[in-house]
DRENDO-1510 file (C-alpha; in Angstrom, 1 decimal, always signed):
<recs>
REC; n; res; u; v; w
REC; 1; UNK; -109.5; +24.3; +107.3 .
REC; 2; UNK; -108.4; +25.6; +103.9 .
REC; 3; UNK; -107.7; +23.3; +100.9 .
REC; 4; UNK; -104.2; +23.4; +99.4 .
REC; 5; UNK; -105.5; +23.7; +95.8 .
REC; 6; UNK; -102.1; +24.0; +94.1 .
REC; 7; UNK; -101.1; +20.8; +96.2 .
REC; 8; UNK; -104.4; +18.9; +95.4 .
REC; 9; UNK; -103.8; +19.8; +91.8 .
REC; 10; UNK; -100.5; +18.4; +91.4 .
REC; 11; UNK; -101.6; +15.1; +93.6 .
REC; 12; UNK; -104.2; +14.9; +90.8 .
REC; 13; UNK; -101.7; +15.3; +87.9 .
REC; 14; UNK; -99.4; +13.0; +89.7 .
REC; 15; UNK; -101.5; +10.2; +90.3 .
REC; 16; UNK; -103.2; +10.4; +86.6 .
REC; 17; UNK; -100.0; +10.1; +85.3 .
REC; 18; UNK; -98.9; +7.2; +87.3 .
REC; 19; UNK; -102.0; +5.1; +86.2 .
REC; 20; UNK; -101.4; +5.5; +82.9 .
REC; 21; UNK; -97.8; +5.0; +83.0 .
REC; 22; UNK; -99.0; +1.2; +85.0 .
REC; 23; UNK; -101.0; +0.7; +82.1 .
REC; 24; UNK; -98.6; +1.2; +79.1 .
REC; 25; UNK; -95.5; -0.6; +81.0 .
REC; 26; UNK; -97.5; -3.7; +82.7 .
REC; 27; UNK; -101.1; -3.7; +82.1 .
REC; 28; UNK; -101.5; -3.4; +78.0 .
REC; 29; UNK; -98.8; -5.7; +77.7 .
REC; 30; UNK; -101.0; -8.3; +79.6 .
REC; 31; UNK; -104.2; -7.1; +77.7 .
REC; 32; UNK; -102.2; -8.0; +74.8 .
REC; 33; UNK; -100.9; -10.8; +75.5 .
REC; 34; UNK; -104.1; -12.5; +76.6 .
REC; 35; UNK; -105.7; -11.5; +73.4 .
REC; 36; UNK; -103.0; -12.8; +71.0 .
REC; 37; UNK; -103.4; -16.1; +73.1 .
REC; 38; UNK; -107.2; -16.1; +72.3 .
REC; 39; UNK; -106.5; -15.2; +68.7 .
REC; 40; UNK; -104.2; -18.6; +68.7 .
REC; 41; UNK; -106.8; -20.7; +70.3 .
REC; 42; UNK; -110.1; -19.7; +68.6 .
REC; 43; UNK; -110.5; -19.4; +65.1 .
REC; 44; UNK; -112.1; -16.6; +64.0 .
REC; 45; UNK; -112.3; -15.4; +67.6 .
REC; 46; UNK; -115.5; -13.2; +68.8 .
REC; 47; UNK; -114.9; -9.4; +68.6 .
REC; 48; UNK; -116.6; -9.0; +72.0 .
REC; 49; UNK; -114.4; -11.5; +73.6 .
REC; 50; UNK; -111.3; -9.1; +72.5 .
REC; 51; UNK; -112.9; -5.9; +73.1 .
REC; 52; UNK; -113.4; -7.4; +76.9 .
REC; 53; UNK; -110.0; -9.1; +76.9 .
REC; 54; UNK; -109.0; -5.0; +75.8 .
REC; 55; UNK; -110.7; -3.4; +78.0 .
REC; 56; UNK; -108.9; -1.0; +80.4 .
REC; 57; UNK; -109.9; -1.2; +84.2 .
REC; 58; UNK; -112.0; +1.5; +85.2 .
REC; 59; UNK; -109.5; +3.2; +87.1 .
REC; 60; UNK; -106.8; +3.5; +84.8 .
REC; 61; UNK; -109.4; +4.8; +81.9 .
REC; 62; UNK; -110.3; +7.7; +84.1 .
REC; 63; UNK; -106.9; +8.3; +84.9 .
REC; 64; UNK; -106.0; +8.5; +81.2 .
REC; 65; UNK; -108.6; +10.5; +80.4 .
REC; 66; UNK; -108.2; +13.1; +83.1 .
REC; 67; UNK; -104.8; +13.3; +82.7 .
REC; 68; UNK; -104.2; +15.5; +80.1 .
REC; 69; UNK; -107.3; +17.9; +81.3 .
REC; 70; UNK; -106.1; +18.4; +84.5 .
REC; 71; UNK; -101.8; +18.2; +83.3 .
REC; 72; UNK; -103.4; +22.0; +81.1 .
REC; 73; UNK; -104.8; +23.1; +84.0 .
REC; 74; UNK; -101.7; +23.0; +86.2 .
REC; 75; UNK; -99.5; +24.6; +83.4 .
REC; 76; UNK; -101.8; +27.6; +82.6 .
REC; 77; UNK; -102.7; +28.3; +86.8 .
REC; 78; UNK; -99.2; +27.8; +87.6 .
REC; 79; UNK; -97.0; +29.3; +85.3 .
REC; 80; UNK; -99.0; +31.5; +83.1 .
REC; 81; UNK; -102.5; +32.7; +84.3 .
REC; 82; UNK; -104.6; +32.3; +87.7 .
REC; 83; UNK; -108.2; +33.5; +88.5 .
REC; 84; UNK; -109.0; +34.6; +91.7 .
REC; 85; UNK; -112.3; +36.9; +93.2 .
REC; 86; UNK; -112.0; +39.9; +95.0 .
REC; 87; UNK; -113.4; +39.2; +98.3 .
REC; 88; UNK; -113.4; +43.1; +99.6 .
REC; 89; UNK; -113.8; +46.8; +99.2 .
REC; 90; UNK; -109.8; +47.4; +99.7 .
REC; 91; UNK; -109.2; +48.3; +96.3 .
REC; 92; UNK; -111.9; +50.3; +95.3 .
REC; 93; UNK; -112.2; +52.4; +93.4 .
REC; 94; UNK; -110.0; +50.4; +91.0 .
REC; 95; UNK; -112.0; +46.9; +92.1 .
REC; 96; UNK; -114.7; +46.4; +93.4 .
REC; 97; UNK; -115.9; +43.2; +95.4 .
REC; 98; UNK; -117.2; +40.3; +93.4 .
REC; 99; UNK; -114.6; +41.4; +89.9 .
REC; 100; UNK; -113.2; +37.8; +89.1 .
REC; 101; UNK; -109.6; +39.3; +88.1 .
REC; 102; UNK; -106.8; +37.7; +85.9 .
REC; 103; UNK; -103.4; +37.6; +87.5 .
REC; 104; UNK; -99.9; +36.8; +85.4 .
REC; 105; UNK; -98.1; +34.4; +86.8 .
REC; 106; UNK; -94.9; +34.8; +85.1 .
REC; 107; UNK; -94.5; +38.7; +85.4 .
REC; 108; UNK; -92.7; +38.4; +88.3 .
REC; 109; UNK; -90.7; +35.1; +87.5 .
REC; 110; UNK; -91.4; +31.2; +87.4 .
REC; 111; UNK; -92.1; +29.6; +90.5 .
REC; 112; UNK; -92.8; +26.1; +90.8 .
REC; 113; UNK; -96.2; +25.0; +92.2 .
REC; 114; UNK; -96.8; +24.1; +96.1 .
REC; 115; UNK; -93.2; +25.2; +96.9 .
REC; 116; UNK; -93.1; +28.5; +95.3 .
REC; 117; UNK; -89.5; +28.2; +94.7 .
REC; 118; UNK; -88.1; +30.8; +92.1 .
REC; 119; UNK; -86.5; +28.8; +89.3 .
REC; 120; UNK; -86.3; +31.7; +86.2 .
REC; 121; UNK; -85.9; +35.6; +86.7 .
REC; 122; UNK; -88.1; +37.4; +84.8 .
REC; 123; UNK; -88.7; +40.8; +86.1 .
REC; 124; UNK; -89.5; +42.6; +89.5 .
REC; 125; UNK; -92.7; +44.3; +90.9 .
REC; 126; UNK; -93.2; +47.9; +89.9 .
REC; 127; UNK; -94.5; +50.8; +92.0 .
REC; 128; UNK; -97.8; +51.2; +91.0 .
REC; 129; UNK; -98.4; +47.6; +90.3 .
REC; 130; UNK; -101.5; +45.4; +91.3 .
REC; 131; UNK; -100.1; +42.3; +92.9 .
REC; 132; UNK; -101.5; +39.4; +94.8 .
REC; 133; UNK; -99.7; +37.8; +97.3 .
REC; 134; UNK; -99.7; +35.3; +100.3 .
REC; 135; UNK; -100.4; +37.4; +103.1 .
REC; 136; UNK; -97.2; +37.4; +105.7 .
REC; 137; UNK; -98.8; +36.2; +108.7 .
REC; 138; UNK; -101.1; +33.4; +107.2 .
REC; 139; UNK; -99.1; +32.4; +103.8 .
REC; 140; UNK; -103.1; +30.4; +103.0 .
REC; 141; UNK; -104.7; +34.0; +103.0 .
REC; 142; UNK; -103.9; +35.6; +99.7 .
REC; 143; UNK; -104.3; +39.5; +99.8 .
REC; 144; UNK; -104.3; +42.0; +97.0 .
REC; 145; UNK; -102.8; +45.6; +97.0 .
REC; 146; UNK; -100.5; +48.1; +95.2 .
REC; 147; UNK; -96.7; +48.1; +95.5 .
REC; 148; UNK; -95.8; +51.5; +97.1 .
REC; 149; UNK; -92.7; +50.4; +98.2 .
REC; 150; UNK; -89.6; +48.9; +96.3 .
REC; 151; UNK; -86.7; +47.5; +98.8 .
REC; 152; UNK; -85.2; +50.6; +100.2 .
REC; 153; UNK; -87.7; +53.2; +99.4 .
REC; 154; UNK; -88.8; +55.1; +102.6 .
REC; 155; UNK; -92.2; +55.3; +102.8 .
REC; 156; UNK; -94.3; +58.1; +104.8 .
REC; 157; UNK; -98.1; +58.5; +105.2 .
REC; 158; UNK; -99.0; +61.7; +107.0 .
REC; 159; UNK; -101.8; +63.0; +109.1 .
REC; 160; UNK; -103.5; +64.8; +106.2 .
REC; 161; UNK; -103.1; +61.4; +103.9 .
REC; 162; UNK; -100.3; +62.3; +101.7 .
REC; 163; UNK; -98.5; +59.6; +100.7 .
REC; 164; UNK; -94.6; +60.5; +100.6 .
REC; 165; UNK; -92.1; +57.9; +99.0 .
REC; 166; UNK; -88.2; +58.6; +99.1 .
REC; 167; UNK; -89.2; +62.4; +100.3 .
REC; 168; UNK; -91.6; +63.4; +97.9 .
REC; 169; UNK; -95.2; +63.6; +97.7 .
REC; 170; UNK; -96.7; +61.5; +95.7 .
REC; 171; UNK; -99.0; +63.0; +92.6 .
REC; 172; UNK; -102.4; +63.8; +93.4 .
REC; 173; UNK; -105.3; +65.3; +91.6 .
REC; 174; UNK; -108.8; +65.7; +93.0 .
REC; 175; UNK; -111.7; +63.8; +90.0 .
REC; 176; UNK; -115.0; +63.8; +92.2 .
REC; 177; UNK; -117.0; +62.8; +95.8 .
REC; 178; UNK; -119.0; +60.1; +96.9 .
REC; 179; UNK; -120.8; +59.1; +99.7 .
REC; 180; UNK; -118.5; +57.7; +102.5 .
REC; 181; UNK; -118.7; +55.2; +105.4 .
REC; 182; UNK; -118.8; +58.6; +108.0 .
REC; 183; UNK; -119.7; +61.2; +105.6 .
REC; 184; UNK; -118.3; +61.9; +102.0 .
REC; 185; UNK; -115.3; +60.2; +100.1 .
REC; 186; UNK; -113.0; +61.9; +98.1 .
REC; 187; UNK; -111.6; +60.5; +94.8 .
REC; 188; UNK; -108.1; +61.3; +93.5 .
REC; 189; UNK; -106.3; +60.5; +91.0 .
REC; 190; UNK; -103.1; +59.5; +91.6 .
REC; 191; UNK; -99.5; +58.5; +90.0 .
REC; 192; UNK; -97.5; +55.8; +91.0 .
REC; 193; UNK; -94.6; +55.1; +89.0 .
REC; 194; UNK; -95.9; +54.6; +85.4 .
REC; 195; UNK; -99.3; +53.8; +86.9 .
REC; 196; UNK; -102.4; +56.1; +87.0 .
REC; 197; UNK; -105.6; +55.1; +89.1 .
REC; 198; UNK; -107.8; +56.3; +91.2 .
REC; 199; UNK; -107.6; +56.7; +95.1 .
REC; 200; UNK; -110.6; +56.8; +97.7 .
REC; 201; UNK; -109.9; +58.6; +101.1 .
REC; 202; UNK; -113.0; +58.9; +103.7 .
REC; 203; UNK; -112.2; +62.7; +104.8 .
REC; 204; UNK; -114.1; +61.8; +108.3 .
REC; 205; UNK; -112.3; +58.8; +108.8 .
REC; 206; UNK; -108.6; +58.1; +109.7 .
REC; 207; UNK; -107.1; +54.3; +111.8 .
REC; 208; UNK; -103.8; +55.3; +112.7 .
REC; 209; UNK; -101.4; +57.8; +114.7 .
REC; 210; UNK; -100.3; +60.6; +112.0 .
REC; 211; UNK; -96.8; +60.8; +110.3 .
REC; 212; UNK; -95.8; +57.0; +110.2 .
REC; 213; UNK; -92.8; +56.0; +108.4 .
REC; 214; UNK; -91.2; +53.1; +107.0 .
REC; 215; UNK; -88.3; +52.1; +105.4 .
REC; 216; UNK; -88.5; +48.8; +103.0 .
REC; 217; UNK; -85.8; +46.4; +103.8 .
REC; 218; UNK; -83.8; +44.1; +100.6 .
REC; 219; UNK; -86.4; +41.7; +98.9 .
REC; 220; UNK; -89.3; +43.3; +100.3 .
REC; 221; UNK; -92.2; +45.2; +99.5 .
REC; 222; UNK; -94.8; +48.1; +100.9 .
REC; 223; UNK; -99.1; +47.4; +99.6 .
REC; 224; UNK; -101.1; +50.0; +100.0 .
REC; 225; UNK; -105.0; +49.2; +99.3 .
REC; 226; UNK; -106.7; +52.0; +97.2 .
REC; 227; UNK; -109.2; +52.7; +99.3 .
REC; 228; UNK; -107.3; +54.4; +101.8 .
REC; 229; UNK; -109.1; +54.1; +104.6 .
REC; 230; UNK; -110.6; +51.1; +104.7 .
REC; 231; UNK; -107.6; +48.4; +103.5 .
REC; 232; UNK; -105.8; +46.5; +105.9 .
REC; 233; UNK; -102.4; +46.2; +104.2 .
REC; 234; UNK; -98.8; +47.5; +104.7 .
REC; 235; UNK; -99.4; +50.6; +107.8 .
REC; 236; UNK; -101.3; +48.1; +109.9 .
REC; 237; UNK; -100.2; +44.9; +109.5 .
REC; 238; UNK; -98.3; +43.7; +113.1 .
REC; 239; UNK; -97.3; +40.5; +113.5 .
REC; 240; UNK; -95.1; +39.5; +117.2 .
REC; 241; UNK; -93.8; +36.1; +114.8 .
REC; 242; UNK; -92.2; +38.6; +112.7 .
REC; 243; UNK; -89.4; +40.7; +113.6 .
REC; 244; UNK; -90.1; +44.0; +113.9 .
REC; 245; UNK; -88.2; +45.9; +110.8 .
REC; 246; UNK; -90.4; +43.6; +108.7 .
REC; 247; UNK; -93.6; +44.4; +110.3 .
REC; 248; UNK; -96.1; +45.4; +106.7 .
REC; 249; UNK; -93.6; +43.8; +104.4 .
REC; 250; UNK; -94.2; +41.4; +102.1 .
REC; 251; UNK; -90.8; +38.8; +101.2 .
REC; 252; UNK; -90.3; +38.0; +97.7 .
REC; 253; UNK; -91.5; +34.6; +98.3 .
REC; 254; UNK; -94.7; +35.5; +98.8 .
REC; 255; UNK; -95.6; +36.9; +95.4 .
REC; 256; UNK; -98.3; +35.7; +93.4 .
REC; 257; UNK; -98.4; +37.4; +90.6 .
REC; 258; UNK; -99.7; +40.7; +89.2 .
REC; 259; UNK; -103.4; +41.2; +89.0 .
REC; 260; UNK; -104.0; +42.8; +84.9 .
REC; 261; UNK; -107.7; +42.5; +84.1 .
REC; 262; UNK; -110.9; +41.8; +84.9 .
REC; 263; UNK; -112.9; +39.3; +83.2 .
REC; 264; UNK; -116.0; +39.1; +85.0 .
REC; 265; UNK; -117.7; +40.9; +87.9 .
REC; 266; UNK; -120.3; +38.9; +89.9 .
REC; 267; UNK; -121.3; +40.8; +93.4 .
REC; 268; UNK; -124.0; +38.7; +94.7 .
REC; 269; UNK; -123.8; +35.1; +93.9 .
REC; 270; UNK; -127.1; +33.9; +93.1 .
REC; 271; UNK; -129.9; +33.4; +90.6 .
REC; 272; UNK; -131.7; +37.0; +91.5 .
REC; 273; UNK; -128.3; +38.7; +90.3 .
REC; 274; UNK; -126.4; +37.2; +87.4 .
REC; 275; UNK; -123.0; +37.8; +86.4 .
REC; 276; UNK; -122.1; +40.5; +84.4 .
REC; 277; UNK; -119.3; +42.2; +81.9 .
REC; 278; UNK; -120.2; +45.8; +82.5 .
REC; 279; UNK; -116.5; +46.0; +84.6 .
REC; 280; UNK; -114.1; +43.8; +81.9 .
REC; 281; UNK; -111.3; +45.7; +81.3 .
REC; 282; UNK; -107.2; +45.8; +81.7 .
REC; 283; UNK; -106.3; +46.6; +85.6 .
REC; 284; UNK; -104.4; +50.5; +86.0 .
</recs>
């Protein structure tokens, strides 16, 4: 069963906030009051009788004192900045698995925690951009592509992997080879919009029937992995919950944010392999 961190988060805040709210409407008052009525009965009265008539229970002082911690926490991961950890090979070249990434919460507009609900416009995805989202079919799985597709573009991917949006073929420029999962990889470089990055296609190695197309319906959007041949995204997605024109489309609603650098890149978690900056950089 996966945890609903955002939810947790805001039970946390919630909860913190209440206790100390009890304290400074009913409790301090009390503490208060029971120390004035000390101060009138003993004369001079014992500083460790006040401090202990003073005290906050232990509850409420870890309340308090969590509070504001955790109060920053929910601000900056839900409205500004979230980490996440790239779990696959999908988007390599550009990622690679282990990169702990940075993504902007507020590129794409403010949404409020747990409920996701859009509350200020800001902007709108971008071809080319890196965005996570919740994946369609299981909204606790979040996924992390390239937007190919706007709402309304038509989208084509041939049998000799050209990508074709509205038509046209999409820039391409061969930049090297590497070793592939059935023989060599090619690497391309291709352009997106205003975005330029790399593209890896195994050349022995293709998962679907040739010449599909698709058309992107009104507050939806087409992800397409960078390594094209081994991502599941957009082509392959096919869900019988979801009716059938929105089969590989990811709603509005289920925008994270966009993913814009890398911070850290850890592969193998543990002691024999450390973490490491040799990958910190903006996202392209």
């Amino acid at each position: 069963m996966s945890l609903n961190f955002p939810l947790l988060l805001v039970i946390a805040v919630a909860v913190c906030g209440l206790l100390g709210l009890i304290d400074l409407l009913f409790l301090a008052p009390r503490r208060r009051a029971a120390i004035a009525n000390y101060q009138g009965r003993v004369n001079p009265p014992e500083m460790a009788v006040v401090e202990r008539l003073n005290k906050e229970p232990l509850l409420v002082e870890y309340g308090k004192s969590f509070f504001p911690v955790l109060f920053i926490v929910l601000v900056l991961r839900s409205f500004l900045v979230e980490p996440f950890q790239i779990p696959s090979g999908s988007m390599k070249p550009t990622l690679e698995v282990g990169d702990f990434i940075l993504v902007n919460k507020f590129s794409y507009g403010i949404r409020l925690p747990v409920i996701d609900k859009k509350v200020i416009e800001v902007g709108d995805p971008q071809r080319g951009d890196v965005m996570v989202f919740r994946y369609p079919s299981d909204p606790n799985v979040n996924y992390i592509k390239r937007v190919v597709g706007l709402p309304g573009d038509q989208i084509r991917y041939t049998n000799d992997k050209r990508l074709y949006v509205n038509g046209q073929p999409i820039a391409e420029q061969l930049v090297g080879t590497e070793p592939g999962t059935l023989g060599s990889a090619e690497l391309y470089k291709e352009k997106l919009g205003e975005a330029e990055h790399l593209i890896r296609k195994e050349m022995s190695r293709y998962r679907m029937p040739p010449d599909q197309q698709w058309t992107v319906p009104a507050g939806h959007y087409f992800m397409m992995g960078d390594n094209r041949d081994n991502s599941n995204d957009s082509r392959y997605w096919d869900d019988p919950n979801i009716p059938k024109e929105l089969h590989g489309m990811v709603p509005d609603r289920n925008i994270v944010g966009k993913a814009f650098a890398v911070w850290m890149s850890w592969p193998e978690p543990k002691l024999s392999h450390m973490p490491n900056l040799s990958r910190v950089g903006l996202i392209h």
